[in-house]
Rosetta silent file (secondary structure, phi, psi, omega in degrees, C-alpha in Angstrom):
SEQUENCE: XXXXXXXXXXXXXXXXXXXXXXXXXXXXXXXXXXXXXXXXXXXXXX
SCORE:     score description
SCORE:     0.000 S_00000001
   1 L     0.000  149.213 -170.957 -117.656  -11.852  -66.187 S_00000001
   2 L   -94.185   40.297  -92.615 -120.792  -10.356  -67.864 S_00000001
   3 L   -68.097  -11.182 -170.455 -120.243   -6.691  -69.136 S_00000001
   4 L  -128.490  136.875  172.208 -123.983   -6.157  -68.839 S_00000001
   5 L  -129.130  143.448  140.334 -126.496   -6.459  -66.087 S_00000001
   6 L   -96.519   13.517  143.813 -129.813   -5.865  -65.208 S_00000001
   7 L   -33.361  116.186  166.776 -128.912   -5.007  -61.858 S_00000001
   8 L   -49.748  -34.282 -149.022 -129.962   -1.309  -61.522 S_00000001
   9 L  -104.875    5.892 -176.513 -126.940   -0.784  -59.128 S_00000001
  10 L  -138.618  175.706  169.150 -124.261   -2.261  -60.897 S_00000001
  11 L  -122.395  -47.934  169.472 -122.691   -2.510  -64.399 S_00000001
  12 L  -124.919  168.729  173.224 -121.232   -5.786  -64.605 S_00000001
  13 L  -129.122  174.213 -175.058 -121.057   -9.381  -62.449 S_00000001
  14 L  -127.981  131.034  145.298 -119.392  -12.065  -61.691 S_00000001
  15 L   -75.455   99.153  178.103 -119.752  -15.804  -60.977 S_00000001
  16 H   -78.418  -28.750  176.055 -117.565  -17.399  -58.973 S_00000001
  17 H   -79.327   20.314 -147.811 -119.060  -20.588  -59.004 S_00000001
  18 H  -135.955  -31.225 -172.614 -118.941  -20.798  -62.604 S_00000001
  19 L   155.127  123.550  156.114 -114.566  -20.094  -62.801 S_00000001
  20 L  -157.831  175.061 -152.318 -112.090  -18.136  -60.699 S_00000001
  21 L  -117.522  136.781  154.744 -107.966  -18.431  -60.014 S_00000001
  22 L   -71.618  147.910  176.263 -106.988  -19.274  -56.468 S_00000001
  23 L  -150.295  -37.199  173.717 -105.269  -15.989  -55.459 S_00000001
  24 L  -155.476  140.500 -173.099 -104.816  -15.750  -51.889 S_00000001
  25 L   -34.909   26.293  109.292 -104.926  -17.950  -48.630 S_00000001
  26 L   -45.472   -7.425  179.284 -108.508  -17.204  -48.406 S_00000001
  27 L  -102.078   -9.581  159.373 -109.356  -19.605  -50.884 S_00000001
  28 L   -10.367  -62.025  176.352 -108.413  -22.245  -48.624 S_00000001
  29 L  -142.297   72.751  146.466 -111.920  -22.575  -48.078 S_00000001
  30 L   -57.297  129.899  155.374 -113.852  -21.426  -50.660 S_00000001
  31 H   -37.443  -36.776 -165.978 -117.253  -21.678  -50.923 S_00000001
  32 H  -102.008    2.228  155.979 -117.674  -21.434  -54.555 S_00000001
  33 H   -71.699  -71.341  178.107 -115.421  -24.665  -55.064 S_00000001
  34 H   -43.698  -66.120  156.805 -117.523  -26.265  -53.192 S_00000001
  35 H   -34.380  -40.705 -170.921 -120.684  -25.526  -54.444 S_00000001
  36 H   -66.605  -46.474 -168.093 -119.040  -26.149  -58.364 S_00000001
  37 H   -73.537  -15.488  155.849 -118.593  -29.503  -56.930 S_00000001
  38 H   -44.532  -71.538 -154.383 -121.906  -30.312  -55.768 S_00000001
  39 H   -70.240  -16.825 -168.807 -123.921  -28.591  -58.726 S_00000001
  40 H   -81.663  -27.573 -170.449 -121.270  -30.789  -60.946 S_00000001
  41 H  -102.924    9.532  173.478 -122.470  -34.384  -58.907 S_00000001
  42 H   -98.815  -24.189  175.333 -126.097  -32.927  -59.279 S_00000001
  43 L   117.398   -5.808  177.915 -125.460  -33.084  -63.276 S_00000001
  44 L   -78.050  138.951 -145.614 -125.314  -29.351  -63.783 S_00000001
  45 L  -107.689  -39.017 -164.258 -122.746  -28.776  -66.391 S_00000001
  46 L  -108.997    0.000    0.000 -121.670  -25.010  -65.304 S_00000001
């Protein structure tokens, strides 16, 4: 997580597609798994 932004409206972010914990049966079908794997078989490292 990034402590700093240059979002006006926020003070920090997040990536999900970058690293998160499974936490609750909603992640069943995450999005942002999906996507890691994609940008990973495109050659993108993060």
């Amino acid at each position: 997580m990034a402590t700093s932004s240059p979002i006006e409206w926020t003070e920090a972010t997040w990536n999900p597609v970058t690293g998160c914990d499974k936490v609750s049966p909603g992640c069943a079908h995450c999005y942002a798994e999906r996507m890691a794997k994609r940008l990973q078989a495109m050659g993108q490292r993060r």
